[in-house]
C-alpha positions as CSV (number, residue, x, y, z in Angstrom):
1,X,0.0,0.0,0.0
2,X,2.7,2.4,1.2
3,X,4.6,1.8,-1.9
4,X,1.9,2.3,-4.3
5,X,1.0,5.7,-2.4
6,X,4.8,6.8,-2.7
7,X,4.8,5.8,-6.7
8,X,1.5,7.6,-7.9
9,X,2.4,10.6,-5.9
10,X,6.2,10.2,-7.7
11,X,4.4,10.7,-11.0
12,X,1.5,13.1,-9.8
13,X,4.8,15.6,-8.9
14,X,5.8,16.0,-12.5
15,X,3.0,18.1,-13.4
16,X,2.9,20.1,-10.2
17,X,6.2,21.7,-10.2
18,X,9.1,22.5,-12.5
19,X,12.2,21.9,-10.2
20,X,10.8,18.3,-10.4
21,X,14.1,16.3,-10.5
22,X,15.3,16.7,-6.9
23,X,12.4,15.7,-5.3
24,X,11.8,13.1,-7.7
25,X,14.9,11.4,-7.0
26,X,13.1,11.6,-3.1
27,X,10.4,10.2,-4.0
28,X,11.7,7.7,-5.6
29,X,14.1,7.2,-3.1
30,X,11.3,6.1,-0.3
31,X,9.1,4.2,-2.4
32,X,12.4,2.0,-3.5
33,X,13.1,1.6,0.2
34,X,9.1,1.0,0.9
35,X,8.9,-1.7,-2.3
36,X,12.6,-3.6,-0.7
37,X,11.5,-3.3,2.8
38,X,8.2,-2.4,3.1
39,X,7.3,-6.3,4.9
40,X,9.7,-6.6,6.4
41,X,9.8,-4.3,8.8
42,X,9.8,-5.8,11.9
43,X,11.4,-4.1,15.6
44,X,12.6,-7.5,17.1
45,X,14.7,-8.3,13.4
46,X,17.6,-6.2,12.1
47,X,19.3,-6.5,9.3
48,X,23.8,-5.4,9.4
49,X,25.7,-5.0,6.6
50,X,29.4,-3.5,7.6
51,X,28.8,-0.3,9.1
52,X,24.9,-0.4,8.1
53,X,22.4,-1.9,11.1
54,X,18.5,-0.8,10.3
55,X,15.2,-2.5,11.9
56,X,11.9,-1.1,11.0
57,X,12.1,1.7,13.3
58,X,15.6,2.9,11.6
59,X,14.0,2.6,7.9
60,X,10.4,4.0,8.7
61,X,12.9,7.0,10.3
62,X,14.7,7.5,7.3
63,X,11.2,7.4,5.0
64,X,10.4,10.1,6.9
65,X,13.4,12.1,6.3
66,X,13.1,11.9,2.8
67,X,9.5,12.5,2.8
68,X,10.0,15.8,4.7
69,X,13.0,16.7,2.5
70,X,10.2,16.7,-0.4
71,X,7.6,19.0,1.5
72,X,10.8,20.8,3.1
73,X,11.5,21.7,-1.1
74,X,7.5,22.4,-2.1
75,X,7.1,24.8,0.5
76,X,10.3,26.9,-0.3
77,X,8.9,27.3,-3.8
78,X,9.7,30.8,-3.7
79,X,13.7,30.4,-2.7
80,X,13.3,28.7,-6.2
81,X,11.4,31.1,-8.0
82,X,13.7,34.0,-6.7
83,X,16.7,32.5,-7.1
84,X,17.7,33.3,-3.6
85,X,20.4,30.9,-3.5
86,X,18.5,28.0,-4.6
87,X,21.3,25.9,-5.2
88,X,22.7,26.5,-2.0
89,X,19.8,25.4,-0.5
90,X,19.2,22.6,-2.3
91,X,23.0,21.6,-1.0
92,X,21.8,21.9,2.4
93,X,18.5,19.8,2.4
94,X,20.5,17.0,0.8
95,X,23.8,16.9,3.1
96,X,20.6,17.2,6.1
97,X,18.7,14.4,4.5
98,X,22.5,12.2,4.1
99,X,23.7,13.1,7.8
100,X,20.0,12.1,9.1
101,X,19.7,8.6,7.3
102,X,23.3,8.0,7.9
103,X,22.5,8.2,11.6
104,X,19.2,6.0,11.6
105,X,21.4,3.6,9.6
106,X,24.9,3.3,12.2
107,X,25.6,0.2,13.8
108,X,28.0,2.0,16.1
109,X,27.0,4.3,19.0
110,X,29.7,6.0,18.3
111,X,29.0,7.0,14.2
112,X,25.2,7.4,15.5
113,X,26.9,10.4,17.7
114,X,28.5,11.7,14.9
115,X,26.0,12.0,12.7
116,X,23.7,12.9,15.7
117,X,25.9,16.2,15.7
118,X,27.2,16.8,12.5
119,X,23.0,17.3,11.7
120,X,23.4,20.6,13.6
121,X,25.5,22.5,11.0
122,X,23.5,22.2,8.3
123,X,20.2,23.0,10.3
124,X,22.5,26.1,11.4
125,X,23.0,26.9,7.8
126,X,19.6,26.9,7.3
127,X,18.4,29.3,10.3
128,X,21.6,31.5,9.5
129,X,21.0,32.2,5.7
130,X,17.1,32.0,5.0
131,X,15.9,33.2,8.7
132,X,13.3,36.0,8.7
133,X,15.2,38.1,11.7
134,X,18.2,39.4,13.5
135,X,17.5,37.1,16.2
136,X,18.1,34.1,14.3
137,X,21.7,34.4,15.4
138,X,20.9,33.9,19.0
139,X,18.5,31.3,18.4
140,X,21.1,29.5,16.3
141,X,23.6,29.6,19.3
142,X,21.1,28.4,21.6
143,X,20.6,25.4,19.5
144,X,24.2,24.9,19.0
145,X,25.1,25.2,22.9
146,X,22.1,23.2,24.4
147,X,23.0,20.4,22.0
148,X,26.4,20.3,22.3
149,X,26.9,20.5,25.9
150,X,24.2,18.1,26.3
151,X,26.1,15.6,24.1
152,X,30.0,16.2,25.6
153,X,28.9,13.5,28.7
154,X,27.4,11.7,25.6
155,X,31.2,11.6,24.5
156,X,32.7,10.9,27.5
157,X,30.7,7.7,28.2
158,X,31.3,6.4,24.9
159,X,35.2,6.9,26.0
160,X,34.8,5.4,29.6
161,X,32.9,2.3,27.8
162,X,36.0,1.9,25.2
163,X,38.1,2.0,28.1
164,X,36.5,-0.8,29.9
165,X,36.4,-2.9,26.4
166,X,32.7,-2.5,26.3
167,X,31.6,-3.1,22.7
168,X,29.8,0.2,21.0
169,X,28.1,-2.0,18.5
170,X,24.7,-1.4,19.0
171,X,23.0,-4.7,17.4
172,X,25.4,-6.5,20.8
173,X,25.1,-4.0,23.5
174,X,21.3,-5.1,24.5
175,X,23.3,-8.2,25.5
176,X,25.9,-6.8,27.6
177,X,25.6,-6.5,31.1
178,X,27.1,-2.8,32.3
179,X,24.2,-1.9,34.4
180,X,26.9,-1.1,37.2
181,X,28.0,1.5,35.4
182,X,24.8,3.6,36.1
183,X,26.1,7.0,36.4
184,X,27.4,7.2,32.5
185,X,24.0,5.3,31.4
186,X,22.3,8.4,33.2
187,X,25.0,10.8,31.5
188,X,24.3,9.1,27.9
189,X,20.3,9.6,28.3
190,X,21.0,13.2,29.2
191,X,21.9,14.3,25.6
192,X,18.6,12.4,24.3
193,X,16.3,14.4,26.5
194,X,17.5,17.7,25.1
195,X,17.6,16.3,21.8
196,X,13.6,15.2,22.1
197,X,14.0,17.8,24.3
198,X,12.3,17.2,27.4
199,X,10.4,19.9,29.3
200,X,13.3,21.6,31.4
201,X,15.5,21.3,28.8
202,X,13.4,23.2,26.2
203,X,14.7,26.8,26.0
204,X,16.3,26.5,22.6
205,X,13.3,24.5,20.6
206,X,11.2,27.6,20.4
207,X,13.6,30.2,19.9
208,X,14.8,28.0,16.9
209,X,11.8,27.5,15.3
210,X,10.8,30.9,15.7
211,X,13.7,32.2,13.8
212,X,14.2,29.3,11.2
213,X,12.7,29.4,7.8
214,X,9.6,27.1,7.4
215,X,12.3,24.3,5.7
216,X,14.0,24.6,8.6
217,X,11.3,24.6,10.9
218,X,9.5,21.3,9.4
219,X,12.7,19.4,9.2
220,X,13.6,20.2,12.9
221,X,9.6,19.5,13.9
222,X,10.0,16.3,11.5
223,X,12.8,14.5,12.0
224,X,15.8,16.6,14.1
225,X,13.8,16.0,17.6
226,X,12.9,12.5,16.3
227,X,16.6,11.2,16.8
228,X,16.3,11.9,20.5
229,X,13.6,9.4,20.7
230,X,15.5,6.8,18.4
231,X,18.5,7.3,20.6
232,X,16.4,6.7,23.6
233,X,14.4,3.5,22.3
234,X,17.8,2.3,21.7
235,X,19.5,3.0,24.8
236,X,16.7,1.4,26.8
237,X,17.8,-1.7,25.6
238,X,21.7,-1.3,27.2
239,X,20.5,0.6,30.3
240,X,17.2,-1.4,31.4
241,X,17.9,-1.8,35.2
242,X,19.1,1.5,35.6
243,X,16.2,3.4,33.7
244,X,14.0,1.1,35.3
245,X,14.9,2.3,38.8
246,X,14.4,6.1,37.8
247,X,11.6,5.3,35.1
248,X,9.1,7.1,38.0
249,X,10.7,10.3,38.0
250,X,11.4,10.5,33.8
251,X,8.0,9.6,33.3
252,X,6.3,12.1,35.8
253,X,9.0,14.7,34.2
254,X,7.6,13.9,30.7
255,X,3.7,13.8,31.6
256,X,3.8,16.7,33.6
257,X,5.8,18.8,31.0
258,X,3.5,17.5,28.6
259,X,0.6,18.9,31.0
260,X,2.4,22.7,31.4
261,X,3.1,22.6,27.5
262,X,-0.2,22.0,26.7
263,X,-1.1,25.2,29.2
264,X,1.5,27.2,27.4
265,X,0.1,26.4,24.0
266,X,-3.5,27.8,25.2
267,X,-2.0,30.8,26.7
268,X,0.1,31.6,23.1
269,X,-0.3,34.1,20.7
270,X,2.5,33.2,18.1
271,X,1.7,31.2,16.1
272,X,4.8,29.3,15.6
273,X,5.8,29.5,19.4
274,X,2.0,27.3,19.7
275,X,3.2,24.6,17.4
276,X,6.6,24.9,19.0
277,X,5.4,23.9,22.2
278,X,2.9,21.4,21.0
279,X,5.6,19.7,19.9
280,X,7.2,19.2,23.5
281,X,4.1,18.2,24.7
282,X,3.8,15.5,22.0
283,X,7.5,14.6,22.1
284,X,7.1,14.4,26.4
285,X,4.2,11.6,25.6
286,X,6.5,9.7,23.4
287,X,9.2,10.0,26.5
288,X,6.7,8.3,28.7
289,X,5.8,5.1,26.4
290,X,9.6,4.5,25.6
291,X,10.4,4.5,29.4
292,X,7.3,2.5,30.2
293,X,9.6,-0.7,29.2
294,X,6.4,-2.7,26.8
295,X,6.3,-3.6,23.4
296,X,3.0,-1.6,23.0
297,X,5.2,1.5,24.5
298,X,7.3,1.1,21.9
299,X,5.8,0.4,18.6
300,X,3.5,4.0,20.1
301,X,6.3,5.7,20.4
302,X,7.4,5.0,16.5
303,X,3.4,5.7,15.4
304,X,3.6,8.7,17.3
305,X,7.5,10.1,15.8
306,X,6.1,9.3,12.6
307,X,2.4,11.2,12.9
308,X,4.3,13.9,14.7
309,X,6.8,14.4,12.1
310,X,4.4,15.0,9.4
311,X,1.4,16.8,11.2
312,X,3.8,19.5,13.1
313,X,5.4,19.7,9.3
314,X,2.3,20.7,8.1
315,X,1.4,23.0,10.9
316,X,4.5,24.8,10.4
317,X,3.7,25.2,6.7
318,X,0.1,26.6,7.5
319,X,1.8,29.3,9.8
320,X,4.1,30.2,6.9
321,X,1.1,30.8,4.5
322,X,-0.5,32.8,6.9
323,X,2.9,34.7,7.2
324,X,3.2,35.5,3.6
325,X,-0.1,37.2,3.5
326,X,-0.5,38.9,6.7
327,X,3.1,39.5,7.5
328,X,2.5,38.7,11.2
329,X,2.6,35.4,12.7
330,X,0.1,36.6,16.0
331,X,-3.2,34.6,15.9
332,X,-5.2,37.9,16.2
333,X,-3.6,39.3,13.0
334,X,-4.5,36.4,11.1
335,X,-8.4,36.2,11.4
336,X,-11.1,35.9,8.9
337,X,-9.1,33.6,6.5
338,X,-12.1,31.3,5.7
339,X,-13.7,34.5,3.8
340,X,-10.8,34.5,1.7
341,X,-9.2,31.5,1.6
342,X,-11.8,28.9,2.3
343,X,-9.4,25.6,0.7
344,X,-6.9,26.5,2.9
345,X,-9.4,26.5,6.2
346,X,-10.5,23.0,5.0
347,X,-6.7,21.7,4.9
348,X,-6.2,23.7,7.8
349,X,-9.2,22.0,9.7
350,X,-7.6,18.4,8.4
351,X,-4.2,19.3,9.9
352,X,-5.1,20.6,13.1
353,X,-8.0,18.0,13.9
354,X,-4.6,15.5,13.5
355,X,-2.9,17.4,15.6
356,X,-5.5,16.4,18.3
357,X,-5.5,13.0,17.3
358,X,-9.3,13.0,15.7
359,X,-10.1,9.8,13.5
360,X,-9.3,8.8,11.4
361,X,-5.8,10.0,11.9
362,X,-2.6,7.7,12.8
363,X,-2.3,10.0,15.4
364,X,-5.0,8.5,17.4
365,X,-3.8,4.8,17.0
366,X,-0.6,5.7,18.3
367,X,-2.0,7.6,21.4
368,X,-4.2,4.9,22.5
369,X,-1.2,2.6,22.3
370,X,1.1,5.5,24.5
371,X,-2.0,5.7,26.7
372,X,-2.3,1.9,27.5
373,X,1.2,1.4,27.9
374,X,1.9,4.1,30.3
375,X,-1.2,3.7,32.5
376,X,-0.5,-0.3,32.6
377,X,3.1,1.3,34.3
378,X,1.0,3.3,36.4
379,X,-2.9,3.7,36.8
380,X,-2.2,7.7,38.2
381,X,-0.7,8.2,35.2
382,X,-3.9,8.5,33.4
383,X,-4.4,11.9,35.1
384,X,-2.0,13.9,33.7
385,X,-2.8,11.5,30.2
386,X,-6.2,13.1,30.1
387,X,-5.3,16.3,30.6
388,X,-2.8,16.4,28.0
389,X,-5.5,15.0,25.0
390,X,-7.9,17.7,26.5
391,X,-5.7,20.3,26.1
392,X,-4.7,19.6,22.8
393,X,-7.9,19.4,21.8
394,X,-8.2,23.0,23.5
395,X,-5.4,24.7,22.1
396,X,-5.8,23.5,18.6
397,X,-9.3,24.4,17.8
398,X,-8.6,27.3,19.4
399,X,-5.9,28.0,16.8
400,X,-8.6,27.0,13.7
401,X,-11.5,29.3,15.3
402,X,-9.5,32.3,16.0
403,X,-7.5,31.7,12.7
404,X,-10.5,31.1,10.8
405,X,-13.6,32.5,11.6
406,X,-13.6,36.9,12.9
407,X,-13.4,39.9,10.5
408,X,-10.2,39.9,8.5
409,X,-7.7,42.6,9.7
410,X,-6.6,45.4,7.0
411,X,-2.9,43.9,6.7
412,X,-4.2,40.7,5.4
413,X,-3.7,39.8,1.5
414,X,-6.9,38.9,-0.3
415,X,-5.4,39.2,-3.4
416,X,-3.0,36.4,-3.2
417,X,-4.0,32.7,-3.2
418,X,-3.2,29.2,-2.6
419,X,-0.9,27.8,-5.8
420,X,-0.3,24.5,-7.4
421,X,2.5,23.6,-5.4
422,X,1.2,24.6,-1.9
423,X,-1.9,22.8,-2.0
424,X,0.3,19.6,-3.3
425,X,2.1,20.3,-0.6
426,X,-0.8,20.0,1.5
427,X,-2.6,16.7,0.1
428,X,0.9,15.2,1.0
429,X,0.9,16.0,4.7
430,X,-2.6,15.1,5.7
431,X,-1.9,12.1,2.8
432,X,-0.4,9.7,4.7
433,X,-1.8,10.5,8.1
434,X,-4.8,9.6,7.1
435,X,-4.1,6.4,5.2
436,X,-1.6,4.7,6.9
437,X,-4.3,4.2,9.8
438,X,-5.3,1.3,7.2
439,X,-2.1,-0.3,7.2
440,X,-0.5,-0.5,11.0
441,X,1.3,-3.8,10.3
442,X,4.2,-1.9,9.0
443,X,5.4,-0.2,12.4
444,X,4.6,-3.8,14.3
């Protein structure tokens, strides 16, 4: 199914756009590695070829880096149509789109880290050159010091375990017992939980987006925080005992961020600062399922990266759309779209119903399976659990209703409308969150 949804929309492209052969060669790209792997993906069987070791959560990852390398390049139709250093950017989404698969695809801890932080300079690049303000510079150097400093102890452990002739081979480091060597496990996790990030380490995530262009800000939604969760899920496996004895206090960290966010998100105005923090708040449930130690946890945690990436990808696009024609990205500013824009309050509707996991999304499957695993950890769990769906529900109709409905403020474009290429753009985000609710076999 997935394979014959990657193929038609591979030839659909060709008529929709005229810088066609990059993003073909993305599209093709996925639906050669959904046709070759597409059944077989499977989390307790892994396949290792030299330096290569991917499971089905590594190549459902890395299918959703290229897809959001193709939406990254439809919705920066107009670096393209300027010229504004097209082929500069073009450079950059491919090295980020390279350094991101390369990491989903290292058999050694120690390559993962590499690539884990050689993905920061392009996504630098990106803020640096096409961001919208001054600021971006600041926000680029919060990035850049959270993640770094967050990863040195990553470094150190790595060294410590070398040292003690403990392999760094991930597909043999579930087997290996170092659980006396709790205080590096707890120094290793550290750098994933500012990756995701986890609320309390979640400064830099809205200043970035914020600044970034909307490439930069779907990629980082998309895929960036998703290799803090793929370095957890893995690291679960070496550090079980020791995770397990502080699982309690990561998880009520994680809910009750996720609770706060979701707060936050009602109380916001900026409309990328919302989806910004939605984001923690979705990323904080996924937190709580890996650290739950079930299957179900698990196999929800790798629905939920994968819905995530492509609905806050979409969001992030919306707010850009809005941007272009009102110039602002405050809520208030952008009222009274659906008199002028109707097709883009359906898609926006679509988007942000996903967002709060409405059917028929895969958004809701991969709640329910969060929500089970976590409250079978802990029954109080379900408290903060119910908040947070509540509150998501809140916060994003409230960002349809206020962005939709209202008199239409003077600064606000009616003269411009939606194009070929952005409401392409649009079919393939809500796309496949809608049909691969059909097909759930593929992340089990």
């Amino acid at each position: 199914m997935l394979s014959v949804i990657l193929f038609t929309c591979s030839l659909l492209l060709l008529f929709f756009v005229d810088f066609s052969l990059l993003l073909h060669l993305l599209f093709v790209g996925t639906f050669l590695l959904s046709f070759f792997f597409g059944n077989n993906l499977n989390l307790f069987y892994f396949f290792s070829m030299g330096k290569i070791f991917f499971d089905g959560m590594s190549l459902n990852l890395v299918m959703l880096s290229f897809w959001c390398g193709i939406l990254m390049l439809l919705s920066s139709f107009l670096i393209f149509k300027k010229n504004f250093s097209s082929s500069l950017f073009c450079f950059s989404v491919i090295m980020l789109i390279l350094t991101l698969m390369l990491s989903f695809f290292s058999k050694s801890l120690l390559l993962f880290y590499i690539w884990f932080e050689f993905s920061l300079i392009p996504t630098f690049f990106l803020i640096m050159k096409w961001g919208y303000r001054p600021e971006r510079l600041q926000a680029s150097m919060y990035m850049m010091l959270y993640t770094i400093c967050a990863s040195l102890p990553l470094l150190l452990s790595m060294v410590y375990f070398f040292s003690k002739d403990v392999s760094l081979n991930m597909s043999v480091m579930s087997y290996i017992n170092i659980s006396y060597l709790w205080v590096w496990g707890g120094f290793l996790v550290l750098a994933f939980f500012v990756k995701m990030p986890l609320y309390f380490f979640h400064l830099w995530l809205p200043k970035a987006h914020v600044e970034a262009p909307v490439a930069g800000s779907m990629i980082l939604a998309g895929v960036l925080l998703k290799l803090g969760s793929y370095g957890l899920v893995r690291v679960t496996k070496m550090w079980y005992m020791l995770l397990y004895n502080f699982s309690e206090l990561f998880m009520t960290v994680s809910l009750l961020g996720g609770v706060l966010t979701g707060m936050i998100c009602v109380c916001q105005s900026d409309l990328k600062s919302l989806i910004a923090y939605s984001s923690i708040g979705h990323m904080g449930v996924v937190t709580a399922g890996v650290l739950s130690f079930s299957y179900v946890g698990v196999i929800g945690a790798i629905i939920m990266m994968i819905a995530h990436g492509i609905c806050s990808s979409g969001m992030f696009f919306i707010s850009s759309i809005y941007y272009q024609n009102s110039k602002s990205r405050s809520v208030l500013m952008n009222k009274g779209v659906m008199f002028s824009f109707p097709l883009l309050v359906m898609f926006s509707f679509l988007i942000f119903s996903c967002n709060m996991s409405a059917p028929p999304s895969i958004n809701l499957g991969g709640e329910l399976l969060l929500s089970m695993s976590v409250m079978s950890f802990s029954l109080y769990a379900g408290v903060p659990i119910g908040l947070m769906v509540f509150l998501a529900g809140v916060y994003s109709m409230y960002l349809y209703v206020l962005s939709s409905h209202g008199s239409m403020t003077k600064n606000f474009n009616t003269w411009l409308e939606l194009k070929g290429y952005d409401i392409f753009c649009l079919c393939l985000h809500f796309f496949p969150i809608w049909i691969l609710i059909l097909n759930l076999k593929i992340f089990i």
